[in-house]
DRENDO-1510 file (C-alpha; in Angstrom, 1 decimal, always signed):
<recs>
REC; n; res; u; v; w
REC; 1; UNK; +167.3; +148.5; +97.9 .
REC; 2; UNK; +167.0; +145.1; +99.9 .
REC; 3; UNK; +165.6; +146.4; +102.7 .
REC; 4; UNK; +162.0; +144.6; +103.9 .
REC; 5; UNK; +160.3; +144.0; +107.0 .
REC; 6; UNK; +156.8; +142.0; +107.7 .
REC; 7; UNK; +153.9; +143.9; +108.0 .
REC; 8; UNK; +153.0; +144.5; +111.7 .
REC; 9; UNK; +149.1; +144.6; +112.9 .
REC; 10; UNK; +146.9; +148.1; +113.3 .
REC; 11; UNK; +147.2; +151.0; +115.6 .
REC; 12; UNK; +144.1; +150.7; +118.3 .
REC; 13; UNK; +142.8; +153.4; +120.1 .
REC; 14; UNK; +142.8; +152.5; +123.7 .
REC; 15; UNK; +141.8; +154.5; +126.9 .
REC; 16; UNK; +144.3; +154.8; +128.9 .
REC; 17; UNK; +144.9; +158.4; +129.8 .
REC; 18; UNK; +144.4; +159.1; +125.9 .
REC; 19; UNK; +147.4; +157.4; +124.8 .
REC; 20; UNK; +148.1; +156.0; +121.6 .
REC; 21; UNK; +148.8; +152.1; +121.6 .
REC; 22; UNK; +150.2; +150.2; +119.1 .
REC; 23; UNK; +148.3; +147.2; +119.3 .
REC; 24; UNK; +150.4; +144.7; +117.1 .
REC; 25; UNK; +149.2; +141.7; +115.3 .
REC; 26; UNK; +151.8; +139.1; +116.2 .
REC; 27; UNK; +153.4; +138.5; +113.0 .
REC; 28; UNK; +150.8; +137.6; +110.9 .
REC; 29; UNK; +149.5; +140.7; +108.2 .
REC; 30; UNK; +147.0; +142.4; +108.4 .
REC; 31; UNK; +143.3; +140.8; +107.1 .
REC; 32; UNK; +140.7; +142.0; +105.4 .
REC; 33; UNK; +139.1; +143.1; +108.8 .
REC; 34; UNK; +141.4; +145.3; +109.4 .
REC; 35; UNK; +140.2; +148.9; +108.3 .
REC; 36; UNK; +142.7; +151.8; +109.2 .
REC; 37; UNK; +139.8; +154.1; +107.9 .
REC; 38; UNK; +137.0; +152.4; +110.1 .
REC; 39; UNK; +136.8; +156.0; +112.3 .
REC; 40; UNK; +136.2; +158.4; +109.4 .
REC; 41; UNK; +133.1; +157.0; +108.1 .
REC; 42; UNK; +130.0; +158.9; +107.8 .
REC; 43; UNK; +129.4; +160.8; +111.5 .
REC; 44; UNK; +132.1; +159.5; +113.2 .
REC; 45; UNK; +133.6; +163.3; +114.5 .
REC; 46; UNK; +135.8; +163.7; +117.0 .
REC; 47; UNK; +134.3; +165.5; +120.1 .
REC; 48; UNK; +137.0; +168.3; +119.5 .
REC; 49; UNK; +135.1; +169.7; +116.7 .
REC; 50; UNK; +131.8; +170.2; +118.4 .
REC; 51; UNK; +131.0; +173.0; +116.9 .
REC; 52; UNK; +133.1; +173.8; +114.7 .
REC; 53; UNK; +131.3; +175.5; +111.2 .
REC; 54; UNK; +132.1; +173.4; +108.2 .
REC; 55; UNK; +134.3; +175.3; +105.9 .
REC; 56; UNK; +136.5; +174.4; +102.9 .
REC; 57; UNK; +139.6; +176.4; +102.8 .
REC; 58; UNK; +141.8; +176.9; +99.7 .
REC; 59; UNK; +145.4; +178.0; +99.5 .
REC; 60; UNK; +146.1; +180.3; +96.7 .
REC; 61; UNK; +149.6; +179.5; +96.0 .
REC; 62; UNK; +150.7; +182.5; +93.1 .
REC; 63; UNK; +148.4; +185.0; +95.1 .
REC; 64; UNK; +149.6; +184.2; +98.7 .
REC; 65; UNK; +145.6; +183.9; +100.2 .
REC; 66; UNK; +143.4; +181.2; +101.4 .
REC; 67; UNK; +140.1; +181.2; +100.2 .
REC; 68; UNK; +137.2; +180.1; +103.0 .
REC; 69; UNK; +134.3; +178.4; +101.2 .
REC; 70; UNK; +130.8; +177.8; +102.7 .
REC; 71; UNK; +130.2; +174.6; +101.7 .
REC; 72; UNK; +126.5; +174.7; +102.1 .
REC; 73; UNK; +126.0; +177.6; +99.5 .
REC; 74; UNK; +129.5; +177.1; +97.4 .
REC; 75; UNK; +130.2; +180.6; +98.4 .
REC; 76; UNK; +133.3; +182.3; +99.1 .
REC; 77; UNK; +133.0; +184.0; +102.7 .
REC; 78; UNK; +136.3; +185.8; +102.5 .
REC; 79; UNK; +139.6; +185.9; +101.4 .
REC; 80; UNK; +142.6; +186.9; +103.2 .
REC; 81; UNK; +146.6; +186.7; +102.8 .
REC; 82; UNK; +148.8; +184.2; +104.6 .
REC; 83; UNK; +152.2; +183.7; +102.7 .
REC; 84; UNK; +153.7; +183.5; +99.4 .
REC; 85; UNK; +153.6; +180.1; +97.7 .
REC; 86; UNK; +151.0; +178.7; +100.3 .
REC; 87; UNK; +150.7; +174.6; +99.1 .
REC; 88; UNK; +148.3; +173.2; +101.9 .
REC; 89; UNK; +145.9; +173.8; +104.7 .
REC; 90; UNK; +146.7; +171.3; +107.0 .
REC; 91; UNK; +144.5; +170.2; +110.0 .
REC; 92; UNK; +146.7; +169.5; +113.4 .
REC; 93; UNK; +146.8; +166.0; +115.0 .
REC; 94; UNK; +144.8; +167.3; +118.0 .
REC; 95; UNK; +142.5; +168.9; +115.8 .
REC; 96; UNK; +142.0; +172.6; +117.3 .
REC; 97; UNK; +144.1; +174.4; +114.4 .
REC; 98; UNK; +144.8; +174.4; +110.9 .
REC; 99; UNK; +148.0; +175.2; +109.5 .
REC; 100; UNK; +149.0; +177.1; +106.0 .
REC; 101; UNK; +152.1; +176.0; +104.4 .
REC; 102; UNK; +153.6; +178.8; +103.0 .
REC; 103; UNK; +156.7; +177.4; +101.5 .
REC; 104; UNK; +158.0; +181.0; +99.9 .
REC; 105; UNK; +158.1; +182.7; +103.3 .
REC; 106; UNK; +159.4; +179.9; +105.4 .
REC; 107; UNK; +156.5; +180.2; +107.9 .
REC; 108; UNK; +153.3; +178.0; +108.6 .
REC; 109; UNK; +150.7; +180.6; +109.4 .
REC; 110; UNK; +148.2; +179.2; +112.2 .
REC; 111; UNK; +144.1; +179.3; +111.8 .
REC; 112; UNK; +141.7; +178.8; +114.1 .
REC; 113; UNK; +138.9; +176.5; +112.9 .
REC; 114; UNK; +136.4; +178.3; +114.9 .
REC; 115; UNK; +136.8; +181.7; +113.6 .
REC; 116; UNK; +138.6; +180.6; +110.3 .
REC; 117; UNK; +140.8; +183.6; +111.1 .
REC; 118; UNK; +144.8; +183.3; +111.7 .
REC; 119; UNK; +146.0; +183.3; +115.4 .
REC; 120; UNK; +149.5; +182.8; +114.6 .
REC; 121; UNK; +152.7; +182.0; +112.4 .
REC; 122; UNK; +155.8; +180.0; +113.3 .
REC; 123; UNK; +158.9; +180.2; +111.4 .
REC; 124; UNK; +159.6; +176.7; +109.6 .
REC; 125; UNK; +162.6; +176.7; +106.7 .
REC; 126; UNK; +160.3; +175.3; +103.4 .
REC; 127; UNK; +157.2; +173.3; +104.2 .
REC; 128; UNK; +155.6; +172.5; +101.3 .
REC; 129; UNK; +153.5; +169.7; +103.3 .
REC; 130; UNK; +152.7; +168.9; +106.7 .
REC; 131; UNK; +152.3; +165.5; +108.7 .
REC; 132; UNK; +151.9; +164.1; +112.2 .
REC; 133; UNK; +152.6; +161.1; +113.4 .
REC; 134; UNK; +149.7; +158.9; +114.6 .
REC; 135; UNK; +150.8; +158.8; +118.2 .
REC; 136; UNK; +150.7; +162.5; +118.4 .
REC; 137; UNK; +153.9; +162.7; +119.4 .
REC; 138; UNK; +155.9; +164.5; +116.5 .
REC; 139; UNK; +155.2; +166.7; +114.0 .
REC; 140; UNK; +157.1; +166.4; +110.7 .
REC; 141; UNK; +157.9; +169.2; +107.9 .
REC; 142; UNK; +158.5; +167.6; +104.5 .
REC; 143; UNK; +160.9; +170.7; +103.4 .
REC; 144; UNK; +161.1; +169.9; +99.5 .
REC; 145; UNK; +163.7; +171.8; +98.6 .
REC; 146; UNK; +165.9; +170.9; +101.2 .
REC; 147; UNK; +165.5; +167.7; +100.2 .
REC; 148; UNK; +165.0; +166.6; +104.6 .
REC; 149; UNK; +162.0; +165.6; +106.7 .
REC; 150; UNK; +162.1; +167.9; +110.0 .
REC; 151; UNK; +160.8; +166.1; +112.8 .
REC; 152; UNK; +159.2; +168.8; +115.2 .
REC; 153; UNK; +158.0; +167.9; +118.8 .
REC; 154; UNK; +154.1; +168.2; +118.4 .
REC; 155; UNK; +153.5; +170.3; +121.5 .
REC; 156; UNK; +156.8; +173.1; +121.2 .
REC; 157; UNK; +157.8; +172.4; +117.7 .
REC; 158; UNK; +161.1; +172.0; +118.3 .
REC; 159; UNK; +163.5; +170.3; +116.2 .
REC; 160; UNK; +164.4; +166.9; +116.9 .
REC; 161; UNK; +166.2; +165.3; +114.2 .
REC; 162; UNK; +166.5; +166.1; +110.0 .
REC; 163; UNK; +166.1; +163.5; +107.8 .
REC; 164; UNK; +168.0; +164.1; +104.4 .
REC; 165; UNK; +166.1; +162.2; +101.4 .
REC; 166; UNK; +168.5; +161.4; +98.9 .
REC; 167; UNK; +166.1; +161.9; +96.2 .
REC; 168; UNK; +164.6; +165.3; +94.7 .
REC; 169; UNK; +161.3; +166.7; +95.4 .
REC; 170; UNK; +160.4; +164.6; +98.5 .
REC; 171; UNK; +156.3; +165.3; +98.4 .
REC; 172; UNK; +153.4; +163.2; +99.6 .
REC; 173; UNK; +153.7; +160.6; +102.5 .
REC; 174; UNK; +150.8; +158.0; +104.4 .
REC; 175; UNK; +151.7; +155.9; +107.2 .
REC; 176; UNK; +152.5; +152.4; +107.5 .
REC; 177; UNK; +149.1; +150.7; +109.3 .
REC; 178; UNK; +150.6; +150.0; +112.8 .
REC; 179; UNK; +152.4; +153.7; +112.5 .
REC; 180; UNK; +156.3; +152.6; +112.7 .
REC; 181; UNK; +156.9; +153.7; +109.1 .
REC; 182; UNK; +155.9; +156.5; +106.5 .
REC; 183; UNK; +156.5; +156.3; +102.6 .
REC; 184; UNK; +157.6; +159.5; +101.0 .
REC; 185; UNK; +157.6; +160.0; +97.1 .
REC; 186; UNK; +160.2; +162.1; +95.8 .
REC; 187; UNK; +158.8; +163.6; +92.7 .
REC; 188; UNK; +161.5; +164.2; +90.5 .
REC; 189; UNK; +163.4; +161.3; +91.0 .
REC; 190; UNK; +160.3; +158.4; +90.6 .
REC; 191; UNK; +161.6; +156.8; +94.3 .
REC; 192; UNK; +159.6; +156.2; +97.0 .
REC; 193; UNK; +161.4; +156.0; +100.7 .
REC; 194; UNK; +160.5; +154.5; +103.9 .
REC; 195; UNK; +161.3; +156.1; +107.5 .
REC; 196; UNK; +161.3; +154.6; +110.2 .
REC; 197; UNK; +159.4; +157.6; +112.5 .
REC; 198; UNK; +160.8; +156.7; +116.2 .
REC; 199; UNK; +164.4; +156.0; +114.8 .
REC; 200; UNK; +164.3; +158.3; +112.8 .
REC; 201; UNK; +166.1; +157.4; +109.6 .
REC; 202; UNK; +165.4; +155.6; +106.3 .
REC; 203; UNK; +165.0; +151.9; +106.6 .
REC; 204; UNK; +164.2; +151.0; +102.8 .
REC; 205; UNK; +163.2; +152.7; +99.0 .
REC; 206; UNK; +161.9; +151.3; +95.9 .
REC; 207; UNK; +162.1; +152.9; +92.7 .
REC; 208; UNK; +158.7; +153.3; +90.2 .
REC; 209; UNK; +159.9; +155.9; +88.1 .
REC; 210; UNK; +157.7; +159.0; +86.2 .
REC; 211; UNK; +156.8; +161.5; +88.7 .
REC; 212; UNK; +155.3; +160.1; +92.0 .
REC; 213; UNK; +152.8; +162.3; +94.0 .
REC; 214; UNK; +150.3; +161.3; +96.2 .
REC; 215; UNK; +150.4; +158.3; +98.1 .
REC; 216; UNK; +147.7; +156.8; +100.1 .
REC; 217; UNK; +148.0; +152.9; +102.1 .
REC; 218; UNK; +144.8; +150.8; +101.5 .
REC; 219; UNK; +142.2; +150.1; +104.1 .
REC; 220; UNK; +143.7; +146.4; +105.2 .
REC; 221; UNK; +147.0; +148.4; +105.3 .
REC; 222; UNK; +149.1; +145.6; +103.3 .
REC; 223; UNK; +149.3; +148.1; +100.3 .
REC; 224; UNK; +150.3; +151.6; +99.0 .
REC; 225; UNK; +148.7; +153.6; +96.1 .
REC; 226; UNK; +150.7; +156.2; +94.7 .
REC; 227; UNK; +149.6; +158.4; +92.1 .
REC; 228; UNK; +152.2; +158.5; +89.6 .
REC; 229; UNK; +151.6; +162.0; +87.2 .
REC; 230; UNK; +154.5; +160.8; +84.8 .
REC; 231; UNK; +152.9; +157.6; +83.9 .
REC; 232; UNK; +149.6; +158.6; +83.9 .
REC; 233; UNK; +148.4; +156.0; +86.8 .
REC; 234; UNK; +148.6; +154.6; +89.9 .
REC; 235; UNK; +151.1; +152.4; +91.4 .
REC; 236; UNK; +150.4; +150.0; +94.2 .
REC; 237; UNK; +153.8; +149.0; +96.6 .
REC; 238; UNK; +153.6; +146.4; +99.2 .
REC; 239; UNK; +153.5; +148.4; +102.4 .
REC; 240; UNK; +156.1; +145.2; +103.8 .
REC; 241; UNK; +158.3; +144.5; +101.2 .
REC; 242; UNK; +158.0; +147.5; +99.2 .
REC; 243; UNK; +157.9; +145.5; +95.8 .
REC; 244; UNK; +155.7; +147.0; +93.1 .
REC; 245; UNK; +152.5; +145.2; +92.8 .
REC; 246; UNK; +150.7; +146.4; +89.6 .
REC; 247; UNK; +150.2; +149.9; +87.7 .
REC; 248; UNK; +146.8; +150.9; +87.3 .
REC; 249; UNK; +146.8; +153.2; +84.3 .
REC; 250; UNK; +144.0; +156.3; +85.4 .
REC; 251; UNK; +144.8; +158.9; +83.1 .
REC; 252; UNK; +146.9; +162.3; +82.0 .
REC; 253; UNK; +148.8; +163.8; +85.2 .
REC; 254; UNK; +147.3; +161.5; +87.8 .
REC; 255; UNK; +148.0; +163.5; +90.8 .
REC; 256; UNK; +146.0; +163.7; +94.2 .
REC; 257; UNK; +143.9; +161.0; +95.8 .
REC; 258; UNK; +141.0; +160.6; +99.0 .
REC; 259; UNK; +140.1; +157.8; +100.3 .
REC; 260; UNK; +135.9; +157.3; +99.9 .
REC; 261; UNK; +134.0; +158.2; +102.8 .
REC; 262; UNK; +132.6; +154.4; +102.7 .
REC; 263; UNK; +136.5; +153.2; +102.5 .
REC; 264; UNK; +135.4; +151.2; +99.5 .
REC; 265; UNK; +137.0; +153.3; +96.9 .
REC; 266; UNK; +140.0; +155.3; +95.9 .
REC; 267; UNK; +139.5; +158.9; +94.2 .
REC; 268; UNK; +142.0; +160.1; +91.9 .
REC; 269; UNK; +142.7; +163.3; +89.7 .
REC; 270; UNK; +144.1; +163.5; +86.2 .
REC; 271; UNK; +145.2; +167.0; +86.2 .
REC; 272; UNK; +146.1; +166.7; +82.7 .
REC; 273; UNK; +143.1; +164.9; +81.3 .
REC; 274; UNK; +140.5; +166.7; +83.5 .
REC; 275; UNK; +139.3; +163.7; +84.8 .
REC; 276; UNK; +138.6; +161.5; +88.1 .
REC; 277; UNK; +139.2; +157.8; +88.1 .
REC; 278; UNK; +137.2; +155.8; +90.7 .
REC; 279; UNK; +139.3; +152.9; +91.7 .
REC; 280; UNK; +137.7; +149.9; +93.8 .
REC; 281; UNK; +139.8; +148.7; +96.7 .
REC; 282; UNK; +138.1; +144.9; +96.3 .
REC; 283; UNK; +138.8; +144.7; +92.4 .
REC; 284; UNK; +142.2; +146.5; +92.5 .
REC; 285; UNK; +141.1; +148.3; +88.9 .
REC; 286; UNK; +139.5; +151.7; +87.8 .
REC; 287; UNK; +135.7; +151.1; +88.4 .
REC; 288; UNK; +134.6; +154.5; +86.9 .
REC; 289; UNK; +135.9; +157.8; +85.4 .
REC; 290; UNK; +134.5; +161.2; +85.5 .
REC; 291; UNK; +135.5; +163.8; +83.1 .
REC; 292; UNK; +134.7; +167.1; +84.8 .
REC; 293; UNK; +137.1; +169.1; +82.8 .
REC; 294; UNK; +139.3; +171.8; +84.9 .
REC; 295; UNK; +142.8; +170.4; +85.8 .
REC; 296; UNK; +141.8; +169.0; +89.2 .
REC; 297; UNK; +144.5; +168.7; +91.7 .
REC; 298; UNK; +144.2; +168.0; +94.9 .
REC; 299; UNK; +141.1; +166.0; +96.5 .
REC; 300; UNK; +138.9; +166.2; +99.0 .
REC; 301; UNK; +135.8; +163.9; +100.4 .
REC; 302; UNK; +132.3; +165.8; +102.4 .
REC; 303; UNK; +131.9; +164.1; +105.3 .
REC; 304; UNK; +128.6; +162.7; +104.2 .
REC; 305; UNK; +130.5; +161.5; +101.0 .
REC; 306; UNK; +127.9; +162.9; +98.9 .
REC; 307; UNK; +130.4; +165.4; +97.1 .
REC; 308; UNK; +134.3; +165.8; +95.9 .
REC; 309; UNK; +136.0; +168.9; +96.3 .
REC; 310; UNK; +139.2; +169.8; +93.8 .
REC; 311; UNK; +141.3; +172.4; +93.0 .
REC; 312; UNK; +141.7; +173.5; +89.6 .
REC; 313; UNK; +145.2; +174.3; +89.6 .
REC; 314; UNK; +145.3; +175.7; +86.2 .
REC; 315; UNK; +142.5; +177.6; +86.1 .
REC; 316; UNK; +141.9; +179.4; +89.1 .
REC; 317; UNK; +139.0; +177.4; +90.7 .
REC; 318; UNK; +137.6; +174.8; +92.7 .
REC; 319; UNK; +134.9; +172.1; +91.7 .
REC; 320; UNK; +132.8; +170.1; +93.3 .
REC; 321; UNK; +131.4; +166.8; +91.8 .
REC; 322; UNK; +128.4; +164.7; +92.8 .
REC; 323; UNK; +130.0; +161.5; +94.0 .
REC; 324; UNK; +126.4; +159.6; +93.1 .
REC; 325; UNK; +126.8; +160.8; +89.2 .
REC; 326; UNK; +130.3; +162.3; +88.8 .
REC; 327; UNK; +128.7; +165.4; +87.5 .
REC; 328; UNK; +129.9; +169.3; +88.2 .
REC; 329; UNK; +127.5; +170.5; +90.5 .
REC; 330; UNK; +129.7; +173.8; +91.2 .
REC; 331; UNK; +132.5; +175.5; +89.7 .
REC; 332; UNK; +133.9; +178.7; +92.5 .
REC; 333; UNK; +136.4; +180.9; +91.1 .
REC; 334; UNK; +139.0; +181.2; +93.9 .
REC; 335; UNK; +142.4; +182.8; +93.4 .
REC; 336; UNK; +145.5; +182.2; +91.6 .
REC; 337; UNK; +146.9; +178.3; +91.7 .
REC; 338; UNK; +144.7; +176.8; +94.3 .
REC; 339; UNK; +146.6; +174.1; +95.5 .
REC; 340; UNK; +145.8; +171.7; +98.9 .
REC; 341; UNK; +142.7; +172.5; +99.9 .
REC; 342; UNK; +141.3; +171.4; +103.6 .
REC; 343; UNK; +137.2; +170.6; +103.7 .
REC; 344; UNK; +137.0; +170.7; +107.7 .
REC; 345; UNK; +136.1; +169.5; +110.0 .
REC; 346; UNK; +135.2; +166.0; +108.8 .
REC; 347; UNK; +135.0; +162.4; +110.7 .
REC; 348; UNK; +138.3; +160.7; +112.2 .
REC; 349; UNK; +140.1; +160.7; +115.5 .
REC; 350; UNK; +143.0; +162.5; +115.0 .
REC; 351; UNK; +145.0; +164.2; +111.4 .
REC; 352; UNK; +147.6; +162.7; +109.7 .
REC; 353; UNK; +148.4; +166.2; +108.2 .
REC; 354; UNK; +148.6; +166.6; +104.3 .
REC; 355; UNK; +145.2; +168.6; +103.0 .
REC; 356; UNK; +143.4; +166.3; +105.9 .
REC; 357; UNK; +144.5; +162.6; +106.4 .
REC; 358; UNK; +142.3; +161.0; +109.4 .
REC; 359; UNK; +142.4; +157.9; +111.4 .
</recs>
């Protein structure tokens, strides 16, 4: 819509008092040494989860439960109720709880990673996904059938500002690199739109059509991918300009995506085709494709990279596939529409929200 703005440099963690900095690149983009990933590699954890017992949680969304999964034994520990319609498990910025969206009964009910048992529930009108920003400093509900972002202070959750989307089905969002911005797809509509996070209001939208879904921005930062389910593929927008780049056709339904715990390589599921593309940040093309059957959904990557945990939103489990092979090495029947599941605690500073986004 004629909006653009340059590219601005990284966010950098720096010590002073714990504080966020946005330590900008002048005007130049970013370069290929730039890595906004470069904290979630293999053993890179965050002192707040010392101790924490690795668990993979699944919301249920017909069935109103979340599913807890030892990951060790691919055994289901328990299964308990939260809300109807739950569509993620989100991990909080700070990362001490986990939060289940449950979109039917207006509420996010409140886990504690420890115990994996609930501790709470605030009242929050439709969130079908979660976010933070990166400084910590605001939580935002992406209410989907209210067509509005609520921004929510972090700490008391109160409301700051709504952000009306002109577009239906506002979904998925990632973060601009130096974390000003955040790109939101609107499903139904095939338009992506960029929000400015500390003004609060929409500063630019570019239209891909078919169904948008996921998005994720690259490791340099100068891109987004964006799974695109009515096209079959994945589109790539420049994160400054917002032009469309390319289309990288990945197959039937192409729906969730995780970023490779190396940072190398792009995940993404074909819930239609039963299939995962492997997509290779350097070559900008599909690299691989695994057909492990199911109609895997949402994505998430162990934190030794080793293995890739879906949903199988159609048929009632979750899988998890050998990232060495792309081979099924487990198929757990959970319950009915497991959605945005949460394999936690894994490397990174802080979350981005979502099913577990880390920087």
């Amino acid at each position: 819509m004629g909006w653009a703005r340059g590219i601005a440099g990284p966010l950098r963690w720096a010590a002073a008092g714990g504080v966020m900095l946005a330590a900008l690149a002048a005007a130049a983009p970013a370069s290929a040494a730039v890595n906004v990933y470069s904290h979630t590699r293999v053993g890179d954890f965050s002192p707040a989860v010392r101790g924490v017992p690795a668990r993979v949680y699944v919301p249920n969304s017909e069935a109103g439960t979340v599913s807890e999964i030892d990951p060790h034994t691919y055994r289901v520990i328990r299964t308990f109720p939260t809300g109807y319609y739950n569509q993620h498990v989100t991990p909080g910025w700070n990362l001490r709880r986990l939060y289940v969206d449950n979109t039917g009964t207006n509420s996010l009910t409140e886990l504690s990673p420890v115990t994996g048992g609930a501790v709470g529930r605030r009242a929050t009108a439709d969130p079908y996904n979660l976010y933070f920003t990166p400084d910590g400093s605001k939580a935002i509900v992406v209410a989907e059938q209210l067509q509005r972002l609520d921004f929510r202070d972090r700490h008391t959750w109160r409301l700051i500002k709504s952000v009306w989307i002109p577009a239906a089905g506002p979904d998925h969002l990632d973060f601009s690199a130096d974390g000003r911005a955040l790109l939101i797809s609107c499903e139904y509509s095939g338009v992506l739109f960029r929000v400015n996070v500390r003004a609060m209001r929409i500063t630019g939208s570019v239209r891909v059509g078919g169904l948008p879904i996921d998005v994720k921005l690259a490791p340099d930062g100068t891109r987004y991918y964006v799974a695109n389910q009515g096209l079959g593929g994945v589109t790539v927008v420049a994160a400054g300009s917002l032009r469309v780049l390319r289309f990288i056709r990945t197959g039937a339904g192409a729906h969730g995506m995780a970023i490779s715990r190396s940072t190398r390589r792009l995940y993404v599921s074909n819930r239609l085709a039963g299939s995962i593309s492997v997509i290779s940040f350097a070559l900008r093309r599909v690299i691989k494709t695994w057909h492990v059957g199911g109609s895997p959904d949402m994505l998430q990557v162990s934190p030794s990279g080793e293995r890739l945990w879906t949903s199988n939103r159609f048929t009632d489990t979750v899988s998890v596939i050998s990232t060495l092979t792309g081979r099924v090495v487990s198929v757990i029947r959970v319950g009915a529409s497991p959605h945005g599941l949460c394999f936690f605690p894994q490397p990174g500073r802080y979350s981005l929200g979502h099913n577990g986004v880390y920087r």
